[in-house]
N, C-alpha and C positions, 0 to 999 in steps of 0.2 A: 692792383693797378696803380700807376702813380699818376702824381697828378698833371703830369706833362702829357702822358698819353692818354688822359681821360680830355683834356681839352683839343688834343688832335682829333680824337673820335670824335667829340662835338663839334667838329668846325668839320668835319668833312658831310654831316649834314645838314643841308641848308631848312628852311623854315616848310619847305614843301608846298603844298598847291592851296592860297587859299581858300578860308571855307565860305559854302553858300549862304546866304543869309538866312536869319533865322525865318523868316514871312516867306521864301523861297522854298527850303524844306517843310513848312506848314504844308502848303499848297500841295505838294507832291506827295506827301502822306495820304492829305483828306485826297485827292486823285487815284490813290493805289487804293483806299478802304472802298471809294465807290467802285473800283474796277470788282475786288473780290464778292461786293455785293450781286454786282449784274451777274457774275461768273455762278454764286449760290444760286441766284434766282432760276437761271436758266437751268440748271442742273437740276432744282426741283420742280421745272416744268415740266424736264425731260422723263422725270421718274412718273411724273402723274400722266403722262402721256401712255409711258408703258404700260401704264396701270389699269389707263382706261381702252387702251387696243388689246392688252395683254388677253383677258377674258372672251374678246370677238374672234382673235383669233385664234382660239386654242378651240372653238365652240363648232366649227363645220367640217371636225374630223369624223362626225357620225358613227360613235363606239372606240376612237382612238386608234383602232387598228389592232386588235385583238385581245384589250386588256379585259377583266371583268366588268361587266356594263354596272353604272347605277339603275336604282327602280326605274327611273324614266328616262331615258338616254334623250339628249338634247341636241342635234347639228340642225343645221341653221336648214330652217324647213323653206325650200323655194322649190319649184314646179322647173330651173331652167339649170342653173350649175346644180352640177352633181358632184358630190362628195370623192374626197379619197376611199378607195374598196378598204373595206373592214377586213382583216386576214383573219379566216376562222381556215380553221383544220381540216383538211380532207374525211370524210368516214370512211375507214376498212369496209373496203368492199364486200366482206360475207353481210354488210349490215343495209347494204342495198340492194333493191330490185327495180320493177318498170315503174313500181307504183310510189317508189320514195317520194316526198318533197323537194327541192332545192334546197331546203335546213332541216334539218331534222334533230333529235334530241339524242342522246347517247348517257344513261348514267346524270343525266342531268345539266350535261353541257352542249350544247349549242355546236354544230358541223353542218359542211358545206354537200351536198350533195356530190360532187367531182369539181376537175378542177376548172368546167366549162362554165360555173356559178360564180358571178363578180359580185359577190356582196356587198349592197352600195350604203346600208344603215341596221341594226340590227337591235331589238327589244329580248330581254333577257338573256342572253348568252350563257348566263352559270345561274342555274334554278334547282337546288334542291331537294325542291318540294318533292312530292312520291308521284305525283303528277305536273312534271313540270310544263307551264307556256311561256309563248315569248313568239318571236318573227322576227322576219327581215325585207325589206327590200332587196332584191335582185335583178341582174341583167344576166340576161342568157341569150347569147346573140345580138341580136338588135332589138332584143324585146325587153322591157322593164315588167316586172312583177312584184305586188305585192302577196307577201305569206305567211299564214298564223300555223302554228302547230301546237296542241296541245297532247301532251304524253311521251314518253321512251320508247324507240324503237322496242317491239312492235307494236305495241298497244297503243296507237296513235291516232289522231284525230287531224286534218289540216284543212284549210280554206285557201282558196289564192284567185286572186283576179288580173288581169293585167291594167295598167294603169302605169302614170309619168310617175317621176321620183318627186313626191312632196308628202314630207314626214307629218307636219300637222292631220294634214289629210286621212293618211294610215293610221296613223291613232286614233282617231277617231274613229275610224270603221275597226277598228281590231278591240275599241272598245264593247262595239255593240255586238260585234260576233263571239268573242273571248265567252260574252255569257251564256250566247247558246251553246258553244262547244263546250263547256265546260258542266253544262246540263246534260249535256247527250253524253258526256264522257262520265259523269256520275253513275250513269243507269249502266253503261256499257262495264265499268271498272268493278260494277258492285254485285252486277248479274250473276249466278251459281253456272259452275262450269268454268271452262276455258275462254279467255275471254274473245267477245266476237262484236267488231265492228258495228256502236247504231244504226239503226237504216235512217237514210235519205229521205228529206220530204218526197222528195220523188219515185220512192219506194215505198213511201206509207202507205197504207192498205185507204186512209182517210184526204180528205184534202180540203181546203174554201173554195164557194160556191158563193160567191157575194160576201155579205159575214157570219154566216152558216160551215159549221163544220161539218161534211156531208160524205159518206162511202164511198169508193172510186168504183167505175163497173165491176161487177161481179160479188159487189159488198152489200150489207144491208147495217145500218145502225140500229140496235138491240137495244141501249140507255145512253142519255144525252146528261151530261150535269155543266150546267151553264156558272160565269164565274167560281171555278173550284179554288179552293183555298190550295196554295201553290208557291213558290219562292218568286221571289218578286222581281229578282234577276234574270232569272230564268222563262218568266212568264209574264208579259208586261200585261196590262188591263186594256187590253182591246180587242173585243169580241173573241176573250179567253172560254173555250170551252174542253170537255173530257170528253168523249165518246166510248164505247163499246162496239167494234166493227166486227161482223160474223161475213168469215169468208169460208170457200171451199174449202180453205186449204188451214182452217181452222180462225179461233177467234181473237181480234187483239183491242189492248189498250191505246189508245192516241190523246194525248193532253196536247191542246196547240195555242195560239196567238195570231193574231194578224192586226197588223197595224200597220198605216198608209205606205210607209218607206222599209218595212221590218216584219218578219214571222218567222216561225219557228213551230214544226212538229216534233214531241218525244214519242215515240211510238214501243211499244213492245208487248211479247204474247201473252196472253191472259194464262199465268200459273206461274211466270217464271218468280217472279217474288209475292201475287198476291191473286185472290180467286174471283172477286167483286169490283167494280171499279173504284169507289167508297174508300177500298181499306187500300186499294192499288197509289191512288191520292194521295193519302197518307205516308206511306212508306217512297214515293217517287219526292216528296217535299223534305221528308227526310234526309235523302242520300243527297238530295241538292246542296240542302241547307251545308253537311256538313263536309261536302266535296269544295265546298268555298271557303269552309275553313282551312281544309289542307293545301289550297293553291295560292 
Protein backbone atom coordinates (compact mmCIF):
# COMPACT_ATOMS: atom_id res chain seq x y z
CA UNK A 1 0.00 0.00 0.00
CA UNK A 2 1.58 3.28 -0.59
CA UNK A 3 1.95 5.94 1.39
CA UNK A 4 -0.53 8.38 -0.24
CA UNK A 5 -3.39 5.86 0.19
CA UNK A 6 -2.48 4.84 3.63
CA UNK A 7 -2.99 8.66 4.62
CA UNK A 8 -6.40 8.82 2.70
CA UNK A 9 -7.51 5.68 4.59
CA UNK A 10 -6.45 7.66 7.81
CA UNK A 11 -8.20 10.82 7.04
CA UNK A 12 -11.25 9.16 6.06
CA UNK A 13 -11.50 8.25 9.82
CA UNK A 14 -12.15 10.60 12.01
CA UNK A 15 -11.19 10.26 15.96
CA UNK A 16 -14.60 8.54 16.84
CA UNK A 17 -16.82 8.97 19.92
CA UNK A 18 -14.95 10.10 22.88
CA UNK A 19 -14.25 8.02 25.79
CA UNK A 20 -16.10 7.98 29.21
CA UNK A 21 -14.19 8.73 31.88
CA UNK A 22 -12.13 6.50 33.87
CA UNK A 23 -14.35 7.32 37.57
CA UNK A 24 -17.39 6.92 35.19
CA UNK A 25 -16.56 3.33 33.99
CA UNK A 26 -15.52 2.47 37.67
CA UNK A 27 -19.01 3.15 38.81
CA UNK A 28 -20.69 0.99 36.04
CA UNK A 29 -18.55 -1.91 36.60
CA UNK A 30 -19.00 -2.00 40.53
CA UNK A 31 -23.11 -1.35 39.45
CA UNK A 32 -23.07 -4.53 36.93
CA UNK A 33 -20.89 -6.86 39.84
CA UNK A 34 -23.80 -5.90 42.43
CA UNK A 35 -26.38 -6.55 39.81
CA UNK A 36 -24.88 -10.19 39.16
CA UNK A 37 -24.60 -10.52 42.96
CA UNK A 38 -28.47 -9.94 43.65
CA UNK A 39 -29.13 -12.07 40.24
CA UNK A 40 -26.85 -15.21 42.27
CA UNK A 41 -28.45 -14.47 45.46
CA UNK A 42 -31.92 -14.75 44.30
CA UNK A 43 -31.19 -17.96 42.19
CA UNK A 44 -29.90 -19.62 45.24
CA UNK A 45 -32.93 -18.77 47.23
CA UNK A 46 -34.83 -19.90 44.49
CA UNK A 47 -33.11 -23.46 44.66
CA UNK A 48 -33.29 -23.61 48.48
CA UNK A 49 -36.89 -22.91 48.11
CA UNK A 50 -37.32 -25.88 45.91
CA UNK A 51 -35.47 -27.75 48.21
CA UNK A 52 -37.47 -27.01 51.03
CA UNK A 53 -41.29 -27.55 49.14
CA UNK A 54 -39.62 -30.10 47.06
CA UNK A 55 -39.89 -33.05 49.72
CA UNK A 56 -43.73 -31.56 51.03
CA UNK A 57 -44.77 -31.95 47.94
CA UNK A 58 -43.73 -35.02 46.53
CA UNK A 59 -45.03 -36.55 50.43
CA UNK A 60 -49.12 -36.64 50.05
CA UNK A 61 -49.02 -38.99 46.93
CA UNK A 62 -49.80 -41.82 49.60
CA UNK A 63 -47.68 -44.89 47.69
CA UNK A 64 -46.91 -42.67 44.67
CA UNK A 65 -49.40 -44.38 42.54
CA UNK A 66 -48.32 -47.84 42.16
CA UNK A 67 -44.60 -47.97 42.54
CA UNK A 68 -43.14 -50.36 45.23
CA UNK A 69 -44.00 -49.09 48.72
CA UNK A 70 -41.09 -48.28 51.22
CA UNK A 71 -41.45 -50.32 54.90
CA UNK A 72 -43.44 -47.53 56.10
CA UNK A 73 -45.25 -45.54 53.39
CA UNK A 74 -45.50 -41.85 54.40
CA UNK A 75 -48.50 -39.31 52.82
CA UNK A 76 -49.23 -36.62 54.74
CA UNK A 77 -51.65 -38.22 57.36
CA UNK A 78 -54.94 -35.53 57.79
CA UNK A 79 -58.48 -36.87 58.63
CA UNK A 80 -59.86 -34.03 55.71
CA UNK A 81 -57.85 -33.85 52.06
CA UNK A 82 -57.65 -37.05 50.77
CA UNK A 83 -54.81 -38.21 48.79
CA UNK A 84 -54.44 -39.03 44.95
CA UNK A 85 -55.84 -43.14 44.50
CA UNK A 86 -52.87 -45.29 44.54
CA UNK A 87 -53.20 -47.49 41.23
CA UNK A 88 -52.88 -51.01 42.17
CA UNK A 89 -54.03 -53.74 39.62
CA UNK A 90 -57.20 -55.30 39.32
CA UNK A 91 -57.20 -59.31 40.53
CA UNK A 92 -58.29 -62.04 37.98
CA UNK A 93 -61.25 -62.88 38.78
CA UNK A 94 -61.01 -66.79 39.30
CA UNK A 95 -58.97 -65.19 42.55
CA UNK A 96 -62.13 -63.65 43.85
CA UNK A 97 -65.38 -64.42 45.63
CA UNK A 98 -68.21 -62.80 48.21
CA UNK A 99 -65.81 -63.17 50.95
CA UNK A 100 -62.47 -61.41 49.16
CA UNK A 101 -61.17 -58.03 50.87
CA UNK A 102 -60.96 -54.80 48.90
CA UNK A 103 -56.83 -55.77 48.80
CA UNK A 104 -55.90 -58.78 48.87
CA UNK A 105 -52.36 -60.46 48.27
CA UNK A 106 -51.52 -62.54 45.19
CA UNK A 107 -47.95 -64.31 45.08
CA UNK A 108 -46.91 -61.47 47.21
CA UNK A 109 -48.19 -58.44 45.77
CA UNK A 110 -50.72 -56.32 46.74
CA UNK A 111 -54.46 -55.98 44.35
CA UNK A 112 -57.36 -54.17 44.20
CA UNK A 113 -60.52 -56.24 44.78
CA UNK A 114 -62.37 -54.85 41.38
CA UNK A 115 -62.47 -51.77 39.77
CA UNK A 116 -65.22 -50.41 42.36
CA UNK A 117 -62.03 -49.99 45.07
CA UNK A 118 -60.45 -46.36 44.97
CA UNK A 119 -57.35 -47.05 46.83
CA UNK A 120 -56.69 -43.86 48.84
CA UNK A 121 -53.03 -45.01 50.78
CA UNK A 122 -51.68 -48.45 50.85
CA UNK A 123 -48.91 -50.37 53.47
CA UNK A 124 -46.87 -53.04 51.84
CA UNK A 125 -47.90 -53.49 48.32
CA UNK A 126 -44.67 -56.11 47.15
CA UNK A 127 -44.19 -58.43 50.46
CA UNK A 128 -42.33 -61.43 49.80
CA UNK A 129 -42.34 -62.97 52.73
CA UNK A 130 -44.20 -66.71 52.64
CA UNK A 131 -46.76 -64.94 54.48
CA UNK A 132 -47.13 -61.59 53.38
CA UNK A 133 -49.05 -58.33 55.41
CA UNK A 134 -49.59 -54.89 54.52
CA UNK A 135 -53.18 -52.79 53.83
CA UNK A 136 -54.81 -50.02 52.48
CA UNK A 137 -57.16 -47.55 52.90
CA UNK A 138 -60.08 -47.53 50.70
CA UNK A 139 -63.34 -45.98 49.32
CA UNK A 140 -66.01 -47.99 48.00
CA UNK A 141 -68.87 -45.66 47.29
CA UNK A 142 -69.27 -43.12 49.88
CA UNK A 143 -67.65 -45.17 52.44
CA UNK A 144 -63.98 -45.04 53.65
CA UNK A 145 -62.38 -48.24 54.93
CA UNK A 146 -59.63 -49.19 56.66
CA UNK A 147 -58.00 -52.93 55.89
CA UNK A 148 -55.21 -55.26 57.15
CA UNK A 149 -54.63 -58.50 55.28
CA UNK A 150 -52.31 -61.04 56.34
CA UNK A 151 -51.44 -64.06 53.71
CA UNK A 152 -51.92 -65.04 49.74
CA UNK A 153 -55.00 -65.77 48.43
CA UNK A 154 -56.44 -68.37 49.92
CA UNK A 155 -54.84 -68.82 53.02
CA UNK A 156 -55.84 -65.47 54.34
CA UNK A 157 -56.39 -63.73 57.30
CA UNK A 158 -58.20 -59.75 56.99
CA UNK A 159 -59.51 -57.22 59.56
CA UNK A 160 -61.38 -53.95 58.23
CA UNK A 161 -63.36 -51.29 59.98
CA UNK A 162 -64.79 -48.22 58.48
CA UNK A 163 -63.36 -45.10 59.59
CA UNK A 164 -62.21 -41.38 57.78
CA UNK A 165 -59.04 -41.42 55.82
CA UNK A 166 -56.07 -40.46 58.56
CA UNK A 167 -52.93 -42.62 57.92
CA UNK A 168 -51.28 -41.96 61.48
CA UNK A 169 -54.38 -43.21 62.80
CA UNK A 170 -54.40 -46.60 60.61
CA UNK A 171 -51.08 -47.36 61.61
CA UNK A 172 -51.54 -47.34 64.56
CA UNK A 173 -54.43 -49.78 64.77
CA UNK A 174 -52.83 -52.02 62.00
CA UNK A 175 -49.95 -51.99 64.46
CA UNK A 176 -51.87 -53.57 67.28
CA UNK A 177 -53.98 -55.85 65.21
CA UNK A 178 -50.93 -57.07 62.68
CA UNK A 179 -49.89 -58.91 65.95
CA UNK A 180 -52.91 -60.79 66.63
CA UNK A 181 -53.32 -61.68 63.01
CA UNK A 182 -50.17 -62.80 62.60
CA UNK A 183 -50.55 -65.11 65.94
CA UNK A 184 -53.69 -66.63 64.67
CA UNK A 185 -52.21 -66.89 61.22
CA UNK A 186 -49.12 -69.01 62.81
CA UNK A 187 -51.47 -71.63 64.29
CA UNK A 188 -53.60 -71.69 61.14
CA UNK A 189 -50.33 -71.89 58.62
CA UNK A 190 -48.68 -74.50 60.84
CA UNK A 191 -51.72 -76.67 61.69
CA UNK A 192 -51.52 -80.57 59.97
CA UNK A 193 -53.86 -80.93 57.04
CA UNK A 194 -55.23 -78.39 54.63
CA UNK A 195 -55.20 -75.39 55.78
CA UNK A 196 -58.49 -74.01 57.62
CA UNK A 197 -59.28 -70.55 58.65
CA UNK A 198 -58.59 -69.61 62.87
CA UNK A 199 -61.82 -69.25 64.65
CA UNK A 200 -63.17 -66.07 65.77
CA UNK A 201 -63.28 -64.77 69.21
CA UNK A 202 -66.58 -65.10 68.57
CA UNK A 203 -66.42 -68.50 67.74
CA UNK A 204 -64.27 -69.53 70.62
CA UNK A 205 -65.84 -72.29 72.49
CA UNK A 206 -64.14 -69.67 75.63
CA UNK A 207 -64.55 -66.02 76.40
CA UNK A 208 -64.03 -62.93 79.39
CA UNK A 209 -66.35 -62.72 82.14
CA UNK A 210 -64.77 -59.71 83.99
CA UNK A 211 -60.99 -60.83 83.90
CA UNK A 212 -61.79 -64.34 84.11
CA UNK A 213 -61.35 -66.49 81.09
CA UNK A 214 -64.64 -68.60 81.42
CA UNK A 215 -66.73 -71.51 78.99
CA UNK A 216 -69.33 -70.10 76.65
CA UNK A 217 -72.76 -72.18 77.35
CA UNK A 218 -72.73 -75.49 76.87
CA UNK A 219 -68.77 -75.50 77.93
CA UNK A 220 -67.16 -76.51 81.16
CA UNK A 221 -63.40 -75.47 81.97
CA UNK A 222 -61.34 -78.71 82.78
CA UNK A 223 -57.52 -76.65 83.56
CA UNK A 224 -56.90 -73.11 83.88
CA UNK A 225 -52.95 -71.88 83.73
CA UNK A 226 -52.89 -68.27 84.59
CA UNK A 227 -49.94 -66.04 83.12
CA UNK A 228 -48.66 -68.92 80.60
CA UNK A 229 -45.40 -68.23 79.27
CA UNK A 230 -46.34 -66.96 75.65
CA UNK A 231 -44.85 -64.55 72.83
CA UNK A 232 -45.10 -61.32 73.99
CA UNK A 233 -46.53 -59.94 70.83
CA UNK A 234 -48.95 -62.09 70.51
CA UNK A 235 -50.05 -62.07 74.12
CA UNK A 236 -49.84 -58.83 76.11
CA UNK A 237 -49.75 -59.21 80.16
CA UNK A 238 -53.21 -58.56 80.93
CA UNK A 239 -55.31 -60.88 82.76
CA UNK A 240 -53.36 -63.43 80.12
CA UNK A 241 -54.63 -66.95 80.75
CA UNK A 242 -54.84 -70.79 78.98
CA UNK A 243 -57.78 -72.74 79.42
CA UNK A 244 -58.95 -76.30 78.60
CA UNK A 245 -62.66 -76.02 77.30
CA UNK A 246 -64.68 -79.50 77.29
CA UNK A 247 -67.66 -79.23 74.84
CA UNK A 248 -70.03 -81.58 73.36
CA UNK A 249 -68.74 -81.45 70.44
CA UNK A 250 -65.31 -82.24 71.76
CA UNK A 251 -62.50 -80.48 73.79
CA UNK A 252 -60.19 -77.36 73.01
CA UNK A 253 -57.26 -75.21 73.79
CA UNK A 254 -57.87 -71.28 74.24
CA UNK A 255 -54.80 -69.03 75.13
CA UNK A 256 -56.37 -65.29 75.53
CA UNK A 257 -55.65 -61.51 76.82
CA UNK A 258 -57.72 -58.88 77.60
CA UNK A 259 -56.65 -55.66 78.09
CA UNK A 260 -58.75 -52.21 78.66
CA UNK A 261 -58.82 -51.16 74.69
CA UNK A 262 -57.38 -54.75 73.28
CA UNK A 263 -57.76 -58.77 73.35
CA UNK A 264 -57.22 -61.39 71.62
CA UNK A 265 -58.30 -65.46 71.69
CA UNK A 266 -56.08 -68.33 69.88
CA UNK A 267 -58.12 -71.07 70.13
CA UNK A 268 -57.70 -74.70 68.69
CA UNK A 269 -58.73 -78.58 69.19
CA UNK A 270 -57.02 -80.30 71.80
CA UNK A 271 -54.70 -83.00 69.45
CA UNK A 272 -54.28 -81.01 66.51
CA UNK A 273 -50.59 -80.39 67.46
CA UNK A 274 -50.47 -81.25 71.09
CA UNK A 275 -52.42 -83.53 73.90
CA UNK A 276 -52.02 -81.40 77.32
CA UNK A 277 -52.31 -77.89 77.58
CA UNK A 278 -48.50 -77.61 79.18
CA UNK A 279 -47.00 -78.93 76.14
CA UNK A 280 -49.99 -77.26 73.66
CA UNK A 281 -48.03 -73.76 75.28
CA UNK A 282 -45.12 -74.66 74.35
CA UNK A 283 -45.35 -75.58 70.88
CA UNK A 284 -48.23 -72.40 70.18
CA UNK A 285 -45.04 -69.91 71.65
CA UNK A 286 -43.21 -71.71 69.28
CA UNK A 287 -44.93 -71.19 65.88
CA UNK A 288 -45.38 -67.63 67.05
CA UNK A 289 -42.03 -66.88 67.90
CA UNK A 290 -40.93 -68.02 64.57
CA UNK A 291 -44.05 -66.82 62.23
CA UNK A 292 -42.39 -63.39 63.31
CA UNK A 293 -39.44 -64.20 62.06
CA UNK A 294 -40.78 -64.95 58.57
CA UNK A 295 -43.05 -61.86 58.24
Amino acid sequence: MTSDLRERLDASFDEGPPHRPVEERLAAGRRAVRRRRRVVTAGTAAALVVLAIGPVALRPTAGGGGGIDLPLPHPTPTTTAVPTPVHLLVAPARFVDADTPPVLYLYGRMFRRDRDVTVLATYGEIDIARHPQGGAIVRIGDQTRWVLVVGNEPERLDEQREAPYDYQAYMSWARDEFAVMSGRMALAATAPGPYAPPLTDDDSPAGYDGNLLVAKPGGSIVQRIRHPIADDLAVLPCHDQAVRVHTPAGDWFVLGYDCPEQGALYSERVGVRADTLSSWLVQVKRVQDEFELMT
